[in-house]
VOSE-561699 format. One line per 2 residues: their letters; for each residue z, y, x of N, C-alpha, C, CB. Coordinates in pm, 1 decimal, padded with zeros to 6 digits. Glycine has a CB too. Layout:
! residues N
A	Z,Y,X,Z,Y,X,Z,Y,X,Z,Y,X | ...
***
This chain:
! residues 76
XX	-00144.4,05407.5,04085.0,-00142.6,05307.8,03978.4,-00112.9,05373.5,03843.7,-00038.4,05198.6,04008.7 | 00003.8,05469.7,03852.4,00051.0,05554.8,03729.2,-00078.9,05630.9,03624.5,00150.7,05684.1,03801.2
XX	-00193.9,05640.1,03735.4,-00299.3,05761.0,03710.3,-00412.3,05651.3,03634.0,-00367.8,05858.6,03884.1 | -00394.7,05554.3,03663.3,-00499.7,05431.3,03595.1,-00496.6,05358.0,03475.8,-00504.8,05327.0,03667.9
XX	-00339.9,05403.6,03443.6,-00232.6,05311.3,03344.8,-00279.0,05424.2,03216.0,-00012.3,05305.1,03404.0 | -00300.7,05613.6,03303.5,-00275.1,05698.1,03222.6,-00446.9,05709.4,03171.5,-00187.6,05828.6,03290.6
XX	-00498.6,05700.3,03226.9,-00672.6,05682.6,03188.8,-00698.2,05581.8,03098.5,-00770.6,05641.2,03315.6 | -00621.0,05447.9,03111.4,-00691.1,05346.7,03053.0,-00603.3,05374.7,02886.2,-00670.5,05175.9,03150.3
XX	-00485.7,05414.5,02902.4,-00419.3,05439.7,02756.3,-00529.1,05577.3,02663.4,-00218.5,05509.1,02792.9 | -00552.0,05640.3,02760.6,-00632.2,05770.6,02650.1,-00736.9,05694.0,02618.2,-00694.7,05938.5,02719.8
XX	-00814.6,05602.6,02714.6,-00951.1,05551.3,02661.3,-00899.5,05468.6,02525.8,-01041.8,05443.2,02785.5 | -00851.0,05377.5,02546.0,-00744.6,05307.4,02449.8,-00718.9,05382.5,02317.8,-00602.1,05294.5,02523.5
XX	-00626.2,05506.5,02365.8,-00623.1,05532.2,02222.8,-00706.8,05670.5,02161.0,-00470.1,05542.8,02189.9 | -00794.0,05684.1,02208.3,-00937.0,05749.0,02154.9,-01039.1,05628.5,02067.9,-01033.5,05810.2,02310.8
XX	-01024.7,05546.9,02200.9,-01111.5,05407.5,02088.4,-01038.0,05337.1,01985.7,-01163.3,05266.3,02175.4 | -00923.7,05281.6,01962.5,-00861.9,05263.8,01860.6,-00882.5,05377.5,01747.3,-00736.4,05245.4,01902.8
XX	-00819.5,05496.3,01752.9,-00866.9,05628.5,01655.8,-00974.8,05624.8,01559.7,-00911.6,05740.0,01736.8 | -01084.8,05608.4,01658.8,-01207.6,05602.1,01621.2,-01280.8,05482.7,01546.1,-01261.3,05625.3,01723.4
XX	-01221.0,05359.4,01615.9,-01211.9,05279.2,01501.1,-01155.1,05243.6,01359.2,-01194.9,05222.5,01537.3 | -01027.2,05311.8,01385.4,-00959.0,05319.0,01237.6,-01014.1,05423.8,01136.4,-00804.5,05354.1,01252.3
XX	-01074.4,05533.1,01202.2,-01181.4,05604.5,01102.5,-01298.2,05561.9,01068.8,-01217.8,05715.0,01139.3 | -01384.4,05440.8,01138.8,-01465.6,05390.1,01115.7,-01435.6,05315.4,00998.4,-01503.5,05342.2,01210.1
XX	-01343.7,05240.9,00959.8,-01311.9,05126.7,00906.9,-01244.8,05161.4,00739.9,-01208.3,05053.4,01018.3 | -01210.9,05341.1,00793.6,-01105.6,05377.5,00642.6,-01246.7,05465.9,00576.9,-00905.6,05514.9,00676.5
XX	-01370.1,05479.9,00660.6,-01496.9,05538.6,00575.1,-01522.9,05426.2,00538.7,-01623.4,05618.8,00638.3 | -01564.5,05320.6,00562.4,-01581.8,05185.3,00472.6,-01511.2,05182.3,00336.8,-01524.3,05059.4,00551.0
XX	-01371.4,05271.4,00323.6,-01284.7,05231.5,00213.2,-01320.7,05343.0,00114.7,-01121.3,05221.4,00251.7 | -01406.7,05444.6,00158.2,-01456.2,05598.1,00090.6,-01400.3,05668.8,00135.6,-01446.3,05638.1,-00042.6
XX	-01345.6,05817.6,00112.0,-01310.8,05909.3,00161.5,-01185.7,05878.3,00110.4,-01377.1,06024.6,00144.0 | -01137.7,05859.7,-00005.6,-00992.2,05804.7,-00058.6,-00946.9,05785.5,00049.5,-00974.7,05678.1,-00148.9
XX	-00983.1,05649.7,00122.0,-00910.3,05624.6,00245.6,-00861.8,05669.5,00372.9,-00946.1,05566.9,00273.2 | -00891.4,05793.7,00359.8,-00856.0,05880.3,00481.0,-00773.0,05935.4,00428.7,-00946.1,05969.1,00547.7
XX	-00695.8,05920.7,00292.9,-00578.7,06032.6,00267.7,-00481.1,05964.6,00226.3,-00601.8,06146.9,00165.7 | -00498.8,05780.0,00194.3,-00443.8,05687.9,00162.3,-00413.7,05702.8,00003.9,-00341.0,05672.6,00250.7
XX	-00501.5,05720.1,-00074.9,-00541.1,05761.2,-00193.0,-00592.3,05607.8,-00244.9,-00654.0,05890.7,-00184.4 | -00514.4,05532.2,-00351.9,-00570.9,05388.8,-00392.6,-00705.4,05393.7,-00440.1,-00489.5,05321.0,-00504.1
XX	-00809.7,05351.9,-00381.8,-00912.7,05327.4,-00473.6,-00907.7,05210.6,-00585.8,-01020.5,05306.7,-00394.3 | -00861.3,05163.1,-00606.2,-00861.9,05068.3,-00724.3,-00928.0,04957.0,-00737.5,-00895.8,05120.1,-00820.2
XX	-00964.9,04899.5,-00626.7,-01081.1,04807.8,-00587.0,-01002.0,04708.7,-00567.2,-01177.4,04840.9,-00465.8 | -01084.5,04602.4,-00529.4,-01028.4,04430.3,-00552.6,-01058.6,04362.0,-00488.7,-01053.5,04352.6,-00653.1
XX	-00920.0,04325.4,-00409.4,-00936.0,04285.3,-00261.5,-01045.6,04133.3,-00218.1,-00765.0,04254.3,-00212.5 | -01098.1,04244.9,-00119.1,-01241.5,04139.2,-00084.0,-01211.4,04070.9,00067.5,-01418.3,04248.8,-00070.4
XX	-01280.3,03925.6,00058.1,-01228.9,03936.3,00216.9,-01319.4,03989.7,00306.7,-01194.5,03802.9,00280.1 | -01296.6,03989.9,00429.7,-01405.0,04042.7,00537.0,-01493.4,03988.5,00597.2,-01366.4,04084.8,00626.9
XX	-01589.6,03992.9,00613.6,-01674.8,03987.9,00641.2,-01809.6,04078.3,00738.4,-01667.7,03962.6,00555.5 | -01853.1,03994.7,00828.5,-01978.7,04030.3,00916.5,-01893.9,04121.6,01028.6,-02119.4,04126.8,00821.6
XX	-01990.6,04279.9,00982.5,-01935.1,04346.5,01113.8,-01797.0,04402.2,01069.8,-02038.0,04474.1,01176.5 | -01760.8,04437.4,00927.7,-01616.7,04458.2,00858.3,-01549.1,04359.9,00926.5,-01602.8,04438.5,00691.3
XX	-01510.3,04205.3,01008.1,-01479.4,04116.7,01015.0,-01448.6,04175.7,01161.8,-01556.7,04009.3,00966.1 | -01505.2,04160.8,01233.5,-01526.2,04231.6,01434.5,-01448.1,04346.8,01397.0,-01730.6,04296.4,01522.7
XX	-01493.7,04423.9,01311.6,-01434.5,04557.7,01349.1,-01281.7,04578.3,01334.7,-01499.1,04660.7,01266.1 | -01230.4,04471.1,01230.1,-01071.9,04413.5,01226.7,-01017.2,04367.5,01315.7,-01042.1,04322.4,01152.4
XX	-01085.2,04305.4,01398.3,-01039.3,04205.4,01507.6,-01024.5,04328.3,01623.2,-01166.9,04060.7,01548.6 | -01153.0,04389.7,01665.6,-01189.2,04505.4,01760.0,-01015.1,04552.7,01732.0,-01348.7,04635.3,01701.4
XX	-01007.1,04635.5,01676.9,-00875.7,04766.4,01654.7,-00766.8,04655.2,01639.6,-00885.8,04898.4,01482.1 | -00718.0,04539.1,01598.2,-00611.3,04446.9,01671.3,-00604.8,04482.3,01766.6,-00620.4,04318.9,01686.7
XX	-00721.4,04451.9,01810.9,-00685.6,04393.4,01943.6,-00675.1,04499.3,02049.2,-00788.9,04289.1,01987.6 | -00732.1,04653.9,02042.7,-00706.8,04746.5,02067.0,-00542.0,04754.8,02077.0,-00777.4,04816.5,01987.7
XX	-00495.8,04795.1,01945.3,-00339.7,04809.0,01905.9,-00292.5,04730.1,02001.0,-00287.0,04762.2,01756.5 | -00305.2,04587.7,02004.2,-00212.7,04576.8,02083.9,-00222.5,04618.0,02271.9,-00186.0,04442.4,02049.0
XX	-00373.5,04590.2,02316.5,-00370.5,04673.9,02420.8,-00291.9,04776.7,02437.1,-00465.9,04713.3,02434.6 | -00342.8,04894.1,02386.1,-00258.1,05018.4,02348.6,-00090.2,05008.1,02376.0,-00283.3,05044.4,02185.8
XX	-00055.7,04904.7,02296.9,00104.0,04871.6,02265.7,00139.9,04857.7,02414.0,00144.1,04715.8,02161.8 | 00069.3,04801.2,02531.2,00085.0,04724.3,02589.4,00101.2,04798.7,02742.5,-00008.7,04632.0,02553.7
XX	-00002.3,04894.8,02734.1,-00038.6,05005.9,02818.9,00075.1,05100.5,02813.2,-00171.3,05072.8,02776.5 | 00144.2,05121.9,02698.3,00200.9,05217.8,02677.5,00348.0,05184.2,02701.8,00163.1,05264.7,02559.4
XX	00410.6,05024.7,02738.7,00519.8,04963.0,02791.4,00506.3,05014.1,02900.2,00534.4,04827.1,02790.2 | 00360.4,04964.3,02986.9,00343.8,04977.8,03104.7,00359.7,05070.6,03201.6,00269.6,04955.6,03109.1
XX	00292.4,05149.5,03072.6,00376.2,05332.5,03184.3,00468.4,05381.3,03154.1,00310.0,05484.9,03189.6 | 00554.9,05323.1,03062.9,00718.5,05340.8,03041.2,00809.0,05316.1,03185.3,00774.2,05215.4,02918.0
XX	00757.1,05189.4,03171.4,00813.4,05042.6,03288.9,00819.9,05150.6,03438.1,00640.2,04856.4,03315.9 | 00717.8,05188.3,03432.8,00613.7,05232.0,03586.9,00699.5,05388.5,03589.6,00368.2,05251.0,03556.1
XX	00703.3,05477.7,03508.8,00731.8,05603.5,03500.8,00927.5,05588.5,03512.1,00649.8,05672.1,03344.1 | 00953.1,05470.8,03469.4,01129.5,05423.6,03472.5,01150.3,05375.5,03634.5,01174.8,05256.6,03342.8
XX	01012.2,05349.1,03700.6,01053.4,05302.8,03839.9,01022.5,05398.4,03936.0,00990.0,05176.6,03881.7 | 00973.3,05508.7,03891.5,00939.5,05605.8,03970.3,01045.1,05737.5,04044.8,00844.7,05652.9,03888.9
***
């Protein structure tokens, strides 16, 4: 069970990763160094809109997975 908990967290947080770089090239390269671009906050929209929701909802998976093999590795 430990070995499934530990697969599904790397998939987890490889795909989260990868989405948050998807999402901070949307913001320009600024955004990968957390550099203000000076822009004016827009709301989201289309696939910008999914792709917010996507990496939530990741995070909290992630968050969740990563109790799990706390929990699991504390009962072992």
């Amino acid at each position: 069970m430990e070995s499934y908990i530990s697969i599904a967290l790397i998939i987890t947080s490889v795909t989260l990763v990868i989405s948050i770089i998807i999402q901070s090239k949307g913001a320009g390269l600024g955004g990968l160094t957390g550099v203000d671009t000076g822009g004016v906050f827009t709301a989201r929209r289309g696939i910008e809109k999914t792709l917010f929701w996507v990496t939530l909802v990741l995070s909290v998976l992630f968050f969740i997975l990563a109790i799990t093999a706390v929990i699991l590795a504390a009962h072992s």
